[in-house]
C-alpha positions in Angstrom: 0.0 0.0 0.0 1.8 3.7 -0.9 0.9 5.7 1.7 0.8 9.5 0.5 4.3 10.6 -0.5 6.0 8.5 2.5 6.5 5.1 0.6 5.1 1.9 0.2 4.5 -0.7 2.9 4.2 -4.2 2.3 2.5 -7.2 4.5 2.3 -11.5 3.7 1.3 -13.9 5.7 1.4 -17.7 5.1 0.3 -21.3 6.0 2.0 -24.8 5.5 0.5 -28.0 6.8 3.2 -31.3 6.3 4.4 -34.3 8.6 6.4 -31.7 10.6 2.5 -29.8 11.5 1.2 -26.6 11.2 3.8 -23.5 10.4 3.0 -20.1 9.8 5.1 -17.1 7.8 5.1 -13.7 7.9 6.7 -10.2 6.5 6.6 -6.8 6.5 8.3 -4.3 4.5 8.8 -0.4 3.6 10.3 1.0 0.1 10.5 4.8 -0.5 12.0 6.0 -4.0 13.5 9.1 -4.8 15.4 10.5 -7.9 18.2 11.1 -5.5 18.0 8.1 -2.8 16.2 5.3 -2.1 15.9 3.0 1.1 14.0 0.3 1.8 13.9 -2.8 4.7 12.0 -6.3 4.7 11.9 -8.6 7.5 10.5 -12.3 7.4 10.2 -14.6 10.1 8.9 -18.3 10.0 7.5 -21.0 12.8 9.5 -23.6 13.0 7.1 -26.3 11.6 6.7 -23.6 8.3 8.1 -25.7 5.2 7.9 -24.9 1.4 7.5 -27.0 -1.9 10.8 -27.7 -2.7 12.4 -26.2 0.2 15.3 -28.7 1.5 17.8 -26.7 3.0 17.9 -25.1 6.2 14.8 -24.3 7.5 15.2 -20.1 8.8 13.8 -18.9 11.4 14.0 -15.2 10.5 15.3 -12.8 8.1 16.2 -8.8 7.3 17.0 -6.9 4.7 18.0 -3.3 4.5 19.5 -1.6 1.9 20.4 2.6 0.6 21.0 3.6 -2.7 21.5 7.3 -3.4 22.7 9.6 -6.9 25.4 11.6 -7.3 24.5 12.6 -10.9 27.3 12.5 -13.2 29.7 11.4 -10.7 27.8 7.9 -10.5 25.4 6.3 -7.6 26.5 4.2 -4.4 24.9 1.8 -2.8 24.7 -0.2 0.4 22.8 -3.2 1.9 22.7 -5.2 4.6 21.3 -8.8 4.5 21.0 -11.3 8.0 19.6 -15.2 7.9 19.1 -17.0 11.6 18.5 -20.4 10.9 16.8 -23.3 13.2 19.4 -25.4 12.9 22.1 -24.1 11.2 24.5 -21.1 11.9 23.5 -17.7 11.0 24.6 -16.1 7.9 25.1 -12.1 7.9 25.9 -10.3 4.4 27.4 -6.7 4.0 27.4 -5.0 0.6 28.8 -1.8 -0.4 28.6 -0.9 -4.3 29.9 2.3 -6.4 28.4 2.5 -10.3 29.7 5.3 -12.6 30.1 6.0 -16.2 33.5 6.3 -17.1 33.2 7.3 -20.6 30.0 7.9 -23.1 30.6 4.3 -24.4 32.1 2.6 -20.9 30.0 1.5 -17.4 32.5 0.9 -14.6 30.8 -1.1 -11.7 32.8 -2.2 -7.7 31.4 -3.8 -5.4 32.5 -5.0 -2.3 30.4 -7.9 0.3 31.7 -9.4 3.4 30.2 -12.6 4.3 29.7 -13.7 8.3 28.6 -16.7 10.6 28.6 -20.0 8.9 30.3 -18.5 5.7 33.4 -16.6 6.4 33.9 -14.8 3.4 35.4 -11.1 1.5 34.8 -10.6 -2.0 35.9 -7.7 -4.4 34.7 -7.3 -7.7 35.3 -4.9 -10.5 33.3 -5.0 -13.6 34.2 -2.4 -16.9 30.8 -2.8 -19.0 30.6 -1.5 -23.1 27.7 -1.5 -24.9 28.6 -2.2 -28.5 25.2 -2.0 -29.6 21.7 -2.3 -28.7 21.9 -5.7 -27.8 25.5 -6.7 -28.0 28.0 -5.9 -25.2 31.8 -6.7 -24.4 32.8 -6.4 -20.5 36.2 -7.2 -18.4 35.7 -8.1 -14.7 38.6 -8.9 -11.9 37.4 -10.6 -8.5 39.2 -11.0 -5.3 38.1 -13.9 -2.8 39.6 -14.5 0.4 38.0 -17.0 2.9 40.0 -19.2 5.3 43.3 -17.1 5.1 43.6 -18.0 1.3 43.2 -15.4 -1.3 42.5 -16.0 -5.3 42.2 -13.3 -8.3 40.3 -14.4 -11.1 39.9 -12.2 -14.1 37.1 -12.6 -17.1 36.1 -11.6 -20.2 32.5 -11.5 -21.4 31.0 -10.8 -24.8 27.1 -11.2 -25.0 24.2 -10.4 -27.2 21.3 -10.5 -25.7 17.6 -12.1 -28.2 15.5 -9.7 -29.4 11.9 -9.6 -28.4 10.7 -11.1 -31.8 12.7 -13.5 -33.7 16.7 -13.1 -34.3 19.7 -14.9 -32.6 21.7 -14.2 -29.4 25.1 -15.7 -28.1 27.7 -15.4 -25.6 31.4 -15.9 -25.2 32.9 -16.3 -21.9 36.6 -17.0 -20.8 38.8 -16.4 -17.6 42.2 -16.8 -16.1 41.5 -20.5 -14.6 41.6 -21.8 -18.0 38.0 -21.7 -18.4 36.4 -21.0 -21.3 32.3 -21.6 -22.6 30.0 -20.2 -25.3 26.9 -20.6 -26.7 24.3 -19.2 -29.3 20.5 -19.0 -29.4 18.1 -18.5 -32.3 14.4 -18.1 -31.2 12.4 -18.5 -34.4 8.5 -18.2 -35.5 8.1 -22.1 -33.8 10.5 -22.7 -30.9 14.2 -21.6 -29.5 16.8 -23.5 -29.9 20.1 -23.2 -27.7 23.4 -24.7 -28.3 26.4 -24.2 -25.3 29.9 -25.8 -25.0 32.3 -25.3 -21.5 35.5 -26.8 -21.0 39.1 -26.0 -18.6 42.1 -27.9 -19.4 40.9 -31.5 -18.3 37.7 -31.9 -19.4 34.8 -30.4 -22.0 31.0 -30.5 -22.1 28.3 -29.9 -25.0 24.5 -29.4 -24.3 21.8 -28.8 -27.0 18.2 -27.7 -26.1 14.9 -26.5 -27.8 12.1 -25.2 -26.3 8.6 -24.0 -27.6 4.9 -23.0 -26.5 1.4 -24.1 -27.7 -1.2 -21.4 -27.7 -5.3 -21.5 -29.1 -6.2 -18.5 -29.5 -9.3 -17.0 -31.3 -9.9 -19.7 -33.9 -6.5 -20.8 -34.2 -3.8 -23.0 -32.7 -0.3 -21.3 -33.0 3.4 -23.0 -32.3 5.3 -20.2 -30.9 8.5 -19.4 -28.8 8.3 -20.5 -24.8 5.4 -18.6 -23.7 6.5 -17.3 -20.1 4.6 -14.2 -19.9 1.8 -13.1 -22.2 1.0 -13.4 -25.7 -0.8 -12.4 -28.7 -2.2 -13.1 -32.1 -1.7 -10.1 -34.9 -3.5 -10.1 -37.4 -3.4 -8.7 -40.9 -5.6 -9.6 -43.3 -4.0 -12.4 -45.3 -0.8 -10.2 -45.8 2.3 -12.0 -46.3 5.9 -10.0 -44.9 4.0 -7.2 -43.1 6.2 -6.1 -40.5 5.2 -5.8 -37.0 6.6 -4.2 -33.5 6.5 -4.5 -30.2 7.0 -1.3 -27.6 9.1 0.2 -30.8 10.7 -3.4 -31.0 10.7 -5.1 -34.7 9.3 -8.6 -33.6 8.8 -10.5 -37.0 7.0 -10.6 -40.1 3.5 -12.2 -40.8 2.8 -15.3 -42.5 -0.6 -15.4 -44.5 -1.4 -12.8 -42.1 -0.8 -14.1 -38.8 2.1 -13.3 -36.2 2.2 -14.9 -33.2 4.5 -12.7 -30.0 4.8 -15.3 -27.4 6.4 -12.5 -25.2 3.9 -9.8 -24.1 4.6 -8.1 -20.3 1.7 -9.2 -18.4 0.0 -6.4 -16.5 1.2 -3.4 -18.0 0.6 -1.7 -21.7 2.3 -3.0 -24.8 2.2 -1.1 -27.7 1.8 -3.4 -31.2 2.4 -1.5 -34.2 2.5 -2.3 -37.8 5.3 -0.5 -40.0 3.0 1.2 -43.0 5.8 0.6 -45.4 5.3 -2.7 -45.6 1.9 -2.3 -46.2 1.3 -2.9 -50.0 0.4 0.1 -51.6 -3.2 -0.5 -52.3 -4.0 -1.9 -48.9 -5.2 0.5 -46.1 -5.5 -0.3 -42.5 -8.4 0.5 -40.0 -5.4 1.6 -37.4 -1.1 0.9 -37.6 -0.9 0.6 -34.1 -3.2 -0.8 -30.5 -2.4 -0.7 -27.2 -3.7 -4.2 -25.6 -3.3 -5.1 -21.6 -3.3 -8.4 -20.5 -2.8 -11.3 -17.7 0.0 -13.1 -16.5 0.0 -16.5 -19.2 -3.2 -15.4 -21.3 -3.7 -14.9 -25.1 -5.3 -11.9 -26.8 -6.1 -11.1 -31.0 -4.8 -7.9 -32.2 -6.8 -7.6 -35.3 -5.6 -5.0 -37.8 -8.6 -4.5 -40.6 -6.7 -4.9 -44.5 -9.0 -3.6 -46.9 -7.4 -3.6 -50.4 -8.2 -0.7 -52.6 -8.8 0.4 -56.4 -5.9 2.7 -57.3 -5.2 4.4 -60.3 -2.1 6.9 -61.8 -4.2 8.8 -64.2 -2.9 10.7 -66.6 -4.8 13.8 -67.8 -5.1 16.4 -70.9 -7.1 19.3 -71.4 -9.7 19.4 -74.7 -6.2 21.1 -76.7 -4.3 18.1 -75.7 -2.0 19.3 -73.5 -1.2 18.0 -70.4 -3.1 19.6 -67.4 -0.7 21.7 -65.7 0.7 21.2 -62.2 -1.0 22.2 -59.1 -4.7 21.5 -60.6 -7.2 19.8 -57.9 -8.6 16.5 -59.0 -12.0 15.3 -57.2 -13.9 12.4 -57.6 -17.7 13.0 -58.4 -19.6 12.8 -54.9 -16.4 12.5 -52.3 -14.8 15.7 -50.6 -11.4 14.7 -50.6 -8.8 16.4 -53.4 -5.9 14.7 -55.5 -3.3 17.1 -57.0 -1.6 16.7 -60.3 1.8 16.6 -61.1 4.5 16.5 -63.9 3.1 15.6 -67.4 -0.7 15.6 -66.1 -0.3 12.7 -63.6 -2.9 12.0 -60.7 -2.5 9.6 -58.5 -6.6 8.7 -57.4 -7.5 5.9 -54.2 -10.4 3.8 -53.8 -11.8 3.5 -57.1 -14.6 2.4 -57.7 -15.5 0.6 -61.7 -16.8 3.7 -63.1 -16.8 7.8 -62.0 -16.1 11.1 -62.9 -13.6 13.2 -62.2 -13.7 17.0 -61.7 -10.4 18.9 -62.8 -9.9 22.3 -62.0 -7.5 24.3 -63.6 -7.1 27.8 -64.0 -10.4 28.8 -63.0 -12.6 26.5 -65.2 -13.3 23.3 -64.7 -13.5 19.8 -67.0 -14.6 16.3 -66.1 -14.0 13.2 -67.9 -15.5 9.8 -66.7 -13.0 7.0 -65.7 -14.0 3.1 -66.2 -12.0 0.3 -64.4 -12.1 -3.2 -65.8 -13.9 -5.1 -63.1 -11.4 -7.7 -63.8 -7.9 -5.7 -63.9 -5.4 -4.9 -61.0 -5.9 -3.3 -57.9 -3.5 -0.6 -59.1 -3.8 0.6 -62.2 -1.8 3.3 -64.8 -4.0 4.7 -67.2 -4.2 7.7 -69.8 -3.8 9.9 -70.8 -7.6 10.7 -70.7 -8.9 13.9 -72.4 -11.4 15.8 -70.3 -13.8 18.3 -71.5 -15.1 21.4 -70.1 -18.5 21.5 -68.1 -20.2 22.6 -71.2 -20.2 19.2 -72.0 -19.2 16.9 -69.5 -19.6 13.7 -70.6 -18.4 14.0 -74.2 -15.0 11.7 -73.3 -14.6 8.7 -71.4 -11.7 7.0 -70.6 -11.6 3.3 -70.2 -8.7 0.8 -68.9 
């Protein structure tokens, strides 16, 4: 619950019923954010008869966390936490962090971090990471960390080069090697029907090789798509029967439509997504009721985003006054009975939309006006070039027609 402009408190309860009997959990938290510093605390505590799915370690009795974070502006953001376990039976674990986060240059993210580690682990650990993004997905990074626990200390230093999948369809890998002689990799490819992941690891004594593929089932509307893992949300877009229209996701290009139909198998639950449709993949004599929708939707649930293709009767007309001569640039074409106007061009050319088999066209040029009558061949393209068509003053209208 946010409470005014104080923060946000939090409450949980729980119940477990097992061999051991009846056990109860609780918590309570606080979280205030600022643009400048943030705090925050949460504290759990557990009966000891409380047990989880799942939950085969040692069974806690109670738990805090507490942790600042605050913004220098250009001169980066700290951060510190504090984290403590008490344990039934087992010896209590305390945790104390202490990060610094700056940019060191416009292309270079330099991140240390410091955590000392207390009661049944007896640890210190230093770690510096140097972050650069080489693109929007793709990024190269360097790290050194110290360890010392029981009086020994080791320094290992990495490298890491990663691309991270795109929303839609595309590929993602990752190279990763370090001073102990380790050294793995793998690439992804998430496709219109599934994901499919290929990894290899291996030091100086021994090597591994795993291959995996994953994929999700959705019905939706009237259909039943093969799709990517579906872990969040996901949707059906739909354009018509257009083959290759391009769609996007929150500004993200997820894929192109086959026979109309899209499938993104990962849609945020819970919060607005944006689908959008770029218009110049549209055909040119196809208009659509809207290029973009905003849809909201649940945690593992489907929706349809329908995007209405209606394919038009277009026309490049060319056009002549009763002497012949082109009609000159920057005369107004109309269509006989509809509002909208169509400007001509070089060497008399119009470009007219949603034709219909046969109507007349209003020119006006120079202060008069001529019509001639324009006839489509039921039959012919949706876009057609035609001319050039002679058109005759108002006196008499209808003296020319022009035919496909």
């Amino acid at each position: 619950m946010l409470v005014g402009n104080i923060g946000v408190f939090s409450a949980g309860v729980a119940a477990s019923q097992s061999d051991r009997g009846n056990g109860t959990k609780y918590l309570v938290g606080f979280d205030r954010q600022t643009p400048f510093v943030s705090v925050g605390a949460r504290m759990y505590r557990a009966s000891e008869q409380y047990e989880e799915i799942g939950d085969f370690g040692p069974r806690f009795s109670q738990s805090w966390n507490v942790y600042a974070r605050g913004s220098m502006g250009r001169y980066g953001s700290v951060a510190a936490g504090y984290t403590s376990l008490r344990y039934y039976s087992a010896n209590a674990l305390s945790i104390y962090t202490a990060s610094y986060s700056v940019n060191v240059s416009p292309r270079a993210f330099l991140s240390l971090t410091a955590s000392r580690f207390t009661g049944r682990l007896d640890q210190t650990q230093v770690l510096a990471v140097l972050t650069i993004p080489l693109d929007t997905l793709t990024s190269a990074s360097v790290s050194a960390q110290s360890n010392r626990h029981g009086g020994e200390s080791t320094l290992i230093g990495e490298a890491y080069v990663q691309r991270s999948l795109p929303v839609g369809n595309g590929y993602g890998y990752y190279l990763r090697a370090n001073t102990e002689r380790v050294a793995s990799g793998g690439v992804t490819y998430a496709g219109p029907y599934g994901r499919y992941t290929l990894e290899a690891t291996g030091d100086s004594e021994r090597a591994g090789l795993r291959a995996s593929a994953a994929g999700g089932i959705a019905w939706v509307g009237d259909a039943m798509m093969f799709a990517q893992p579906i872990e969040q949300g996901f949707a059906l877009v739909r354009v018509g029967e257009l083959e290759g229209v391009r769609v996007l996701q929150s500004n993200q290009d997820v894929g192109m439509t086959q026979r109309g139909r899209l499938m993104l198998a990962q849609v945020p639950p819970l919060s607005p997504a944006m689908i959008a449709i770029d218009p110049l993949s549209v055909p040119i004599d196809v208009t659509l009721n809207a290029t973009t929708q905003q849809i909201v939707i649940l945690p593992r649930t489907g929706v349809v985003v329908d995007f209405i293709a209606t394919r038009e009767r277009n026309a490049l007309v060319r056009l002549t006054l009763p002497s012949g001569v082109p009609v000159p640039i920057g005369a107004v074409v109309q269509i006989d009975g509809r509002s909208e106007q169509f400007p001509v061009g070089h060497d008399g050319e119009a470009f007219l939309t949603r034709l219909s088999d046969r109507q007349t066209l209003l020119i006006q040029v120079a202060g008069k006006r001529c019509a001639v009558v324009l006839t489509l061949d039921p039959t012919g393209p949706s876009l057609a070039d035609i001319g050039p068509l002679r058109c005759d003053y108002l006196a008499n209208p209808a003296s020319s027609e022009g035919k496909q």
